[in-house]
C-alpha positions as CSV (number, residue, x, y, z in Angstrom):
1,X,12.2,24.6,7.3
2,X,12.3,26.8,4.1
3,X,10.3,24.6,1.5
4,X,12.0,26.9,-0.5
5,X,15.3,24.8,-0.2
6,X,13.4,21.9,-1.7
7,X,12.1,23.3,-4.7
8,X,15.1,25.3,-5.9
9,X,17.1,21.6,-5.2
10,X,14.2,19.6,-7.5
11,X,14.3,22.2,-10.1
12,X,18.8,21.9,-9.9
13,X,19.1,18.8,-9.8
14,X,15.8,18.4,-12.7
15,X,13.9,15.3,-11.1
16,X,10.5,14.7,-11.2
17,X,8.2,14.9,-8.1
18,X,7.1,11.3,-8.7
19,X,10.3,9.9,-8.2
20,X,11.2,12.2,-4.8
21,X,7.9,10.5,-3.5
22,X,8.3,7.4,-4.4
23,X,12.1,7.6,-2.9
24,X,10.6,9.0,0.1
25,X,7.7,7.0,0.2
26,X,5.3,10.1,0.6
27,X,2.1,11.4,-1.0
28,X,2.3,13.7,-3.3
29,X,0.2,16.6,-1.5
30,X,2.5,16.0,1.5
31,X,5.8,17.0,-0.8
32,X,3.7,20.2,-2.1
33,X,3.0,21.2,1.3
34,X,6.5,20.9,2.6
35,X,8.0,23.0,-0.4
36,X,5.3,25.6,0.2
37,X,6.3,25.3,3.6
38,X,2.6,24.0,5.0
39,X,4.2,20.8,6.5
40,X,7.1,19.9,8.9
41,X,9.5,17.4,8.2
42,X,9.5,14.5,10.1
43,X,13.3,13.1,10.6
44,X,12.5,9.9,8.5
45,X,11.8,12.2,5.5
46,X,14.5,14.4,6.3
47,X,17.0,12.0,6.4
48,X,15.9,10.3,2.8
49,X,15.4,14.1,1.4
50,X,18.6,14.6,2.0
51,X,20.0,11.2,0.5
52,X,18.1,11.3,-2.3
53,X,19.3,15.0,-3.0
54,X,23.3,14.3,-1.9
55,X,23.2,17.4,0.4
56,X,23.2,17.8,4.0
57,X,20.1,18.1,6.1
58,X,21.2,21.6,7.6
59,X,21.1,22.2,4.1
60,X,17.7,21.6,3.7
61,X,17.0,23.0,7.4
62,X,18.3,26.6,6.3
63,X,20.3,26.0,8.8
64,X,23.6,26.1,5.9
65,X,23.3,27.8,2.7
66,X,26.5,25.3,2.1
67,X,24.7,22.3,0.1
68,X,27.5,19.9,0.9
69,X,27.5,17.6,3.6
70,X,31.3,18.5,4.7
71,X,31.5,22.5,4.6
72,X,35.4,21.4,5.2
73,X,38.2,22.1,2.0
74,X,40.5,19.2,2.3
75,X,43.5,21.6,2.6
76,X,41.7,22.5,6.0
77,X,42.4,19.5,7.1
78,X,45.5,18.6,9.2
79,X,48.1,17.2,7.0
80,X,47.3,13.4,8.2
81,X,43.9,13.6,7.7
82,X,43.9,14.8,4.0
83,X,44.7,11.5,2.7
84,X,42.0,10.1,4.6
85,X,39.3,12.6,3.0
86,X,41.2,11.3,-0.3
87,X,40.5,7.5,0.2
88,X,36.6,8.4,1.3
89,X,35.9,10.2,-1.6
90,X,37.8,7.4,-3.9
91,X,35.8,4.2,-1.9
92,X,32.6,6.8,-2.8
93,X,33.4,6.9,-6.7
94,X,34.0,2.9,-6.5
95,X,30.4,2.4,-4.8
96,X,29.0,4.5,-7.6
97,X,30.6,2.3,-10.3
98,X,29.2,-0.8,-8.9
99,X,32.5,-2.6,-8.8
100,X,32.6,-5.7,-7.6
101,X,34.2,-6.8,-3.9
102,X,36.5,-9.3,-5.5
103,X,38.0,-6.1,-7.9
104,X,38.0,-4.2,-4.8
105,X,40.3,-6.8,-2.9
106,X,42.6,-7.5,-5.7
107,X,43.2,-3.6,-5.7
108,X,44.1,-4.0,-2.3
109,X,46.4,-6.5,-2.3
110,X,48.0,-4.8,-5.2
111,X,48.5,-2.2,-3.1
112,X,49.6,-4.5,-0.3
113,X,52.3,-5.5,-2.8
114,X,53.2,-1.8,-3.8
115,X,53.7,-0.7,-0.1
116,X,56.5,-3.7,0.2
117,X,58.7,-2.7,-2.3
């Protein structure tokens, strides 16, 4: 692993160390040791580096200099799978906003209803 990746992602992204090991649950000497590249990461860590960050963990690997979990454009797609992509990325933006299940399911059946006309 290039600690590297880590650093120049804590420093983007501006977050304090404390709150990368408090996601993580890690000590802070650990965290130094992994971006000076001292320290291997274990999967557990990987995986919640990665979450916490919003990046892929071939991204933090080196494995990818593409930061993005999907290194797919959705005009790569096939045609039938681009509205797919389209309702993933608009269920992501309605987790982010917190929006309750019962909006969610009266958006739904008002969709239900737009289908039958």
């Amino acid at each position: 692993m290039n600690g590297s990746r880590l650093k120049h992602l804590r420093k983007e992204k501006n977050v304090k160390i404390d709150d990368i090991i408090n996601y993580c649950n890690i000590s802070m000497s650990y965290y130094y040791q992994l971006e000076r590249g001292e320290k291997r990461l274990n999967e557990d860590v990987l995986n919640l580096l990665a979450d916490y960050f919003k990046v892929s963990t071939d991204y933090i690997l080196g494995r990818t200099d593409e930061p993005n979990i999907s290194v797919l454009k959705d005009n790569d797609l096939p045609y039938k799978l681009q509205g797919k992509v389209d309702a993933i990325h608009i269920v992501d933006e309605v987790l982010e906003k917190g929006i309750s299940k019962e909006t969610i399911e009266e958006i739904l059946q008002f969709i239900d209803k737009l289908k039958k006309k």
